[in-house]
C-alpha positions as CSV (number, residue, x, y, z in Angstrom):
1,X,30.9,16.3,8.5
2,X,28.7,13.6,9.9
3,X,28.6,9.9,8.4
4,X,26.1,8.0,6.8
5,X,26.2,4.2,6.4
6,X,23.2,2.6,4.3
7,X,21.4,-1.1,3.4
8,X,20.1,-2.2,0.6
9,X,19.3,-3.9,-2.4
10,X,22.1,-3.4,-5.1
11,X,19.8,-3.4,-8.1
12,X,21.0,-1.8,-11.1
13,X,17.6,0.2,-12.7
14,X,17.6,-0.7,-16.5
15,X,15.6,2.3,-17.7
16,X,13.8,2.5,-20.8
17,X,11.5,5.4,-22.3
18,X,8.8,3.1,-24.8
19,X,6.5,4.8,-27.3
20,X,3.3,2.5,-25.8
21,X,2.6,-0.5,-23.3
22,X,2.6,-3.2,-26.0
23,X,6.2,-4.6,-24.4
24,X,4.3,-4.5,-20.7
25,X,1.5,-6.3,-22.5
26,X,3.7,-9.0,-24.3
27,X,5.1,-9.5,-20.3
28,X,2.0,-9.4,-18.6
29,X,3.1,-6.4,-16.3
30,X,0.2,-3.7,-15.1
31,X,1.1,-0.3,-15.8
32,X,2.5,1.6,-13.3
33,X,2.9,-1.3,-11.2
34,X,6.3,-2.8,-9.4
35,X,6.8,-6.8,-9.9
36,X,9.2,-9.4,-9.3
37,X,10.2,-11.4,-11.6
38,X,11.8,-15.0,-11.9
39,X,15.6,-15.6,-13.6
40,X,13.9,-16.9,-16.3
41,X,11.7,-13.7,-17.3
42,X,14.1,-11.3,-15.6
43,X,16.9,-12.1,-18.4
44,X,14.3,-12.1,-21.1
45,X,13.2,-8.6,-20.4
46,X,16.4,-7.9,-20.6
47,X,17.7,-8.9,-23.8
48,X,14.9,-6.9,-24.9
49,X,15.5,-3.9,-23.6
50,X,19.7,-4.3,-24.5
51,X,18.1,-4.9,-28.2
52,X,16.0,-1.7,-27.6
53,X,18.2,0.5,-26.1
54,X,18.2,1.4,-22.5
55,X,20.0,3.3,-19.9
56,X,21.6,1.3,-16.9
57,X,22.2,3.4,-13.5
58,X,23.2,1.6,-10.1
59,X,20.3,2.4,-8.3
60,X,17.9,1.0,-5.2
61,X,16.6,2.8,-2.9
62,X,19.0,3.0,-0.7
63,X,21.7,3.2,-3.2
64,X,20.2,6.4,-4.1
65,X,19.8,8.3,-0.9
66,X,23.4,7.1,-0.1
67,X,25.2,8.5,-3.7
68,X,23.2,11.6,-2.9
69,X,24.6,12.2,0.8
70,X,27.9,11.0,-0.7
71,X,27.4,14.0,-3.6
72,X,26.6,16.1,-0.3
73,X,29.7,15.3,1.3
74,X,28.8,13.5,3.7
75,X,31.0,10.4,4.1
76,X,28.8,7.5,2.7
77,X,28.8,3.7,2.8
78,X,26.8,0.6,1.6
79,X,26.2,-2.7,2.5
80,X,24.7,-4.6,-0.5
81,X,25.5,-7.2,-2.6
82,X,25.7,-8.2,-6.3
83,X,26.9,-10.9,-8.6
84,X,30.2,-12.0,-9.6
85,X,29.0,-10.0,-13.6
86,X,29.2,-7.1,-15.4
87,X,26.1,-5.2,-14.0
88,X,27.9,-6.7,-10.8
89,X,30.7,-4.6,-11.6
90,X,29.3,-1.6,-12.9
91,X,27.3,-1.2,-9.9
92,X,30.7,-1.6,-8.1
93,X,32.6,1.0,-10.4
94,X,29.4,3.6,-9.8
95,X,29.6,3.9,-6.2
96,X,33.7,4.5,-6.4
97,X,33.3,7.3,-8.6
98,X,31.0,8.3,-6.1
99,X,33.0,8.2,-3.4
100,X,31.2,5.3,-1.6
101,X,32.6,3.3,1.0
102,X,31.5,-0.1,-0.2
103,X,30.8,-3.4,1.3
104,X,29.3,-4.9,-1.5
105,X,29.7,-8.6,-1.3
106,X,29.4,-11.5,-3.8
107,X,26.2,-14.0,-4.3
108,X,26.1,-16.7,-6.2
109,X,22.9,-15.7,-8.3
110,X,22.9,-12.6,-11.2
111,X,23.1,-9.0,-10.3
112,X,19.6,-7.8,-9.2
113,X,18.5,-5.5,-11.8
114,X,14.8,-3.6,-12.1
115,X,13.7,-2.8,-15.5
116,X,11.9,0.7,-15.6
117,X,9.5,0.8,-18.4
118,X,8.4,4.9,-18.9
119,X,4.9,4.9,-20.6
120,X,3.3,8.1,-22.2
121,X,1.1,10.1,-21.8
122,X,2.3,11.0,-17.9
123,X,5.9,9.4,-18.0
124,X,4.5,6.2,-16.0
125,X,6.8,3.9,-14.1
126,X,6.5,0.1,-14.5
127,X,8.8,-1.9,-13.0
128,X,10.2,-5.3,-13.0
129,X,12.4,-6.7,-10.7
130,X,14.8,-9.3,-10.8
131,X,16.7,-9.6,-7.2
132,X,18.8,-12.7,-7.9
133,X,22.1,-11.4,-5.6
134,X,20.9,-8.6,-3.5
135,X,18.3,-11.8,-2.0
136,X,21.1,-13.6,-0.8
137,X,22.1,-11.0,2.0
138,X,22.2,-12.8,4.6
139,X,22.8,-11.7,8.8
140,X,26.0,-13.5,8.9
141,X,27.1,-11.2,6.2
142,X,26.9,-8.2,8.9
143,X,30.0,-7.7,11.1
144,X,30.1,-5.1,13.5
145,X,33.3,-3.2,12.1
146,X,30.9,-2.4,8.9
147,X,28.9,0.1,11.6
148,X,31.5,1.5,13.3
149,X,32.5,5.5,12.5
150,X,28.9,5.8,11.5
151,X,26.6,8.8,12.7
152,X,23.7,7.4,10.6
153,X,22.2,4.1,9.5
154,X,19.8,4.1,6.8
155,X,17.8,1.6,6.2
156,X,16.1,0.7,2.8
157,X,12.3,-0.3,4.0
158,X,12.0,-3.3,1.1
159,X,14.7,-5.3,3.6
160,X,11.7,-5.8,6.1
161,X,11.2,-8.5,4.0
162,X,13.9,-10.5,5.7
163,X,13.1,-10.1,8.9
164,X,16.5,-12.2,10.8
165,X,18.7,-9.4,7.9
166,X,17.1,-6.5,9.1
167,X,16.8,-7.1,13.0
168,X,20.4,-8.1,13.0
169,X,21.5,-4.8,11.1
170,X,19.6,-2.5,13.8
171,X,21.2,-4.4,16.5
172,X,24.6,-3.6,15.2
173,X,23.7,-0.3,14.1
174,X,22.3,0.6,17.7
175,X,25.3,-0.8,19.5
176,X,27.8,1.2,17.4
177,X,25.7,4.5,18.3
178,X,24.1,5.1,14.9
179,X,21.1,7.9,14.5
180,X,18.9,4.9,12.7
181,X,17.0,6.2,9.2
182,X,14.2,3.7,7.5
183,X,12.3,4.5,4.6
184,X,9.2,2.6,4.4
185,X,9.5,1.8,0.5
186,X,6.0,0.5,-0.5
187,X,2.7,0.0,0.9
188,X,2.5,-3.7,0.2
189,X,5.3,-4.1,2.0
190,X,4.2,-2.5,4.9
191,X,1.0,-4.0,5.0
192,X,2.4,-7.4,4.9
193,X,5.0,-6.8,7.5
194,X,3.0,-4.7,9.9
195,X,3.7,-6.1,13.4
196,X,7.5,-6.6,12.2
197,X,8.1,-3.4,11.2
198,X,6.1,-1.1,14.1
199,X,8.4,-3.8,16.5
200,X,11.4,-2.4,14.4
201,X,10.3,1.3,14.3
202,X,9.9,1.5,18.3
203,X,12.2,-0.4,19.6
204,X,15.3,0.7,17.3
205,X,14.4,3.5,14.4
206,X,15.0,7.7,15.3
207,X,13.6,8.9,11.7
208,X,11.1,7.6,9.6
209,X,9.9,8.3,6.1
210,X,6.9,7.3,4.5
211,X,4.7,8.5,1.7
212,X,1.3,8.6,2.0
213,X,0.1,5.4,0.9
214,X,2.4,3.8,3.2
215,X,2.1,6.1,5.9
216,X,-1.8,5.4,5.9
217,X,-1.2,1.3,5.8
218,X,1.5,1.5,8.6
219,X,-1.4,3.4,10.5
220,X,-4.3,3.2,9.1
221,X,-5.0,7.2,9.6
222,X,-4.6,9.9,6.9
223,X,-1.6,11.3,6.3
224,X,-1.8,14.4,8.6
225,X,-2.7,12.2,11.3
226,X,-0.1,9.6,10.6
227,X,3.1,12.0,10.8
228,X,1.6,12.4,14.4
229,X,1.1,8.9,15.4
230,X,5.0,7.8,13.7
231,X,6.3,10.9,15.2
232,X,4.6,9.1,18.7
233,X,6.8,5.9,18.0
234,X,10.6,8.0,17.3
235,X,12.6,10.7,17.0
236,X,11.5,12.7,13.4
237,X,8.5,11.9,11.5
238,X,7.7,12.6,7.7
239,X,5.2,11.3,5.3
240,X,5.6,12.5,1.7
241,X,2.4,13.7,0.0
242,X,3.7,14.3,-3.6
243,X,3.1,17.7,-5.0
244,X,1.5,18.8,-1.9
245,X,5.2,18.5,0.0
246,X,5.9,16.5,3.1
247,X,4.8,17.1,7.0
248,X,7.3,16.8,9.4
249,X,6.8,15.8,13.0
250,X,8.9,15.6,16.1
251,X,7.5,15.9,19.3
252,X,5.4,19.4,19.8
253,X,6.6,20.5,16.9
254,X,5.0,20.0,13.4
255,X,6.2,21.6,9.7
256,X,3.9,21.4,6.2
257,X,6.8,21.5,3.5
258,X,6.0,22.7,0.0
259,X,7.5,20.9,-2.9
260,X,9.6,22.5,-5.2
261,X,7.9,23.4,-8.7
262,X,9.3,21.2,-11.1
263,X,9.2,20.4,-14.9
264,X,8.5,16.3,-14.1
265,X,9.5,13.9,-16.5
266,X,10.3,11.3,-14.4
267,X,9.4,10.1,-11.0
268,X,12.0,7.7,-9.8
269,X,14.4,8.5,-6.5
270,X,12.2,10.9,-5.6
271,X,11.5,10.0,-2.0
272,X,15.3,8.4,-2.3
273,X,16.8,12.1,-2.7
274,X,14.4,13.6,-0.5
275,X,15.7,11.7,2.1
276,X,19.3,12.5,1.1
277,X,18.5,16.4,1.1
278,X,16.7,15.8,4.7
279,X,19.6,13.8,6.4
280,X,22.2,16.6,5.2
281,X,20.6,19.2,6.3
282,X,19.8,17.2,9.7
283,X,23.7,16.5,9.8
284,X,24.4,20.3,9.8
285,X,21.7,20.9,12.4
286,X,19.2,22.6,10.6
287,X,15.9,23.4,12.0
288,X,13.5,20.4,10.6
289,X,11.5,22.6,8.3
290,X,15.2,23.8,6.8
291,X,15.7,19.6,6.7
292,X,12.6,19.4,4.0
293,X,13.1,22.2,2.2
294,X,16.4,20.6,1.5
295,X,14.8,17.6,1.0
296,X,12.2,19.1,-1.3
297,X,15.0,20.9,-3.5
298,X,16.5,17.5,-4.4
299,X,13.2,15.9,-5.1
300,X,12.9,18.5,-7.3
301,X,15.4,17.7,-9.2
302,X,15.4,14.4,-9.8
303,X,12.2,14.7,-11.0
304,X,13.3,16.5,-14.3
305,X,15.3,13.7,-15.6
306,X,14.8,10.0,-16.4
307,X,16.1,7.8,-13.7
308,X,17.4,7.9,-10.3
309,X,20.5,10.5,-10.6
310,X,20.7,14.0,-10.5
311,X,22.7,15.5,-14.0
312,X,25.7,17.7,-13.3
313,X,23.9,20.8,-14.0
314,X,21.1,20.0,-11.4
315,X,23.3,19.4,-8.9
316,X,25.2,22.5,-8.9
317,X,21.9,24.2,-9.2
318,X,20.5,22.5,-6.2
319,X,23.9,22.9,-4.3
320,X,23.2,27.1,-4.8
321,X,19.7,26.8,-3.7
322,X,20.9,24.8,-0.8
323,X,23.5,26.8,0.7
324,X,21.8,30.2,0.1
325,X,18.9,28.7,2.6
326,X,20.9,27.1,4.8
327,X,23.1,30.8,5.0
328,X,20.0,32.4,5.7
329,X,19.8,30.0,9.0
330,X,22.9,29.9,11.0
């Protein structure tokens, strides 16, 4: 089976399900938006949410698509790092039982951790985020032996941000013969990165996911014509469109995915397990619409719980699903 190395911020997602938005009132946070927050604020929010009750699970976007390769099989590591604490450690203690290869190094700041407040009526995500640690990776934190064994390099897309990190990681990853993965991971962050990150994606990316809103910032087309103009810069193309499924692009040929009918309850890692369901199936060398269907059967699943990570049951549902498609294309 083919290998999988991923970057990213280790943020542990403090998740909690609230009756109204009076709490994202009293904080000043816009529903269904995504803000970072100072130390101060960060640790206020949560000694709230400890006093409320909450659910922590090691998540970030690239955490997640890694611990769902790693559930795939697929040999899986990280490169992240945390805080000398207990969310430090529990983040730590997550990936082992995962069976994640981790190079998660020690800051001198607190854990990162994003609070995810879930709003009625439609389950709404608001997030705050408090990097502290996962900031302080730095490019003399990369050595080349981290890259080497890999197949694939996946790269969370909210590292763009630090630009020396990033170009420093694809360097390594490209001279130690990784098949590079980068998920855009927000539209603000592609707009305000823009000549960076179209730099990074043709000089150094294979695979690139978007969703729609960043796909049409990164190129400022609609989605349909974006897949093609990405797919122009690399290897693979695809742009998530929600519950209207995913296009997929590479070269000549072009796929419209449907998404998997789901009882949603809860957005988060959706896109991050997509991607995990795609690179599998990519691994085994599945035809690309195979790849999103895979994709879109993980999505699918995450969507019916709260948080980032797939229940037992799911999995072993999805796992049948998977391997009756994949039977019905070798």
């Amino acid at each position: 089976m083919k290998s999988i190395l991923g970057i990213g911020n280790a943020l542990t997602d403090i998740l909690a399900v609230l009756p109204d938005d009076s709490l994202l009132r009293e904080f000043h946070l816009p529903v269904g938006s995504m803000q970072h927050v100072d130390k101060e604020t960060g640790n206020k929010i949560w000694q709230v949410l400890k006093a409320i009750g909450a659910q922590y699970v090691a998540g970030g976007a690239a955490g997640n698509t890694i611990t769902g390769t790693a559930v795939f099989g697929m040999p899986s590591g990280f490169i992240g790092k945390v805080g000398n604490d207990e969310i430090g450690a529990l983040y730590r203690s997550d990936q082992e039982r995962n069976g994640i290869k981790s190079n998660l190094l020690i800051g001198k700041e607190d854990s990162g951790r994003a609070s995810v407040f879930i709003t009625p009526p439609n389950a709404e995500r608001t997030f705050a985020t408090y990097l502290g640690a996962a900031l302080e990776l730095c490019p003399e934190d990369l050595r080349p032996e981290y890259f080497q064994g890999y197949d694939y390099f996946f790269i969370e897309g909210y590292l763009v941000q630090n630009q020396q990190l990033l170009r420093q990681a694809v360097k390594l990853a490209k001279d130690a013969g990784c098949y590079i993965a980068i998920d855009m991971a927000s539209y603000n962050v592609v707009e305000s990165n823009d000549t960076f990150l179209h730099d990074i994606v043709e000089q150094y990316v294979d695979m690139v996911f978007a969703n729609e809103t960043e796909a049409e910032t990164f190129t400022r087309r609609s989605p349909r014509e974006a897949v093609d103009i990405i797919a122009a810069m690399c290897d693979i193309a695809v742009v998530k469109i929600g519950a209207k499924g995913s296009y997929i692009r590479s070269g000549e040929e072009f796929h419209h995915v449907e998404a998997c009918p789901a009882d949603v309850r809860d957005a988060t890692g959706a896109g991050d397990l997509y991607a995990s369901g795609f690179i599998y199936a990519h691994a085994l060398g599945m035809p690309l619409d195979i790849c999103g269907k895979v994709g879109s059967i993980t999505a699918g699943k995450v969507v019916e719980v709260i948080g980032p990570k797939i229940d037992i049951p799911r999995w072993k549902a999805a796992k049948k699903d998977i391997r009756a498609l994949i039977a019905e294309n070798i």
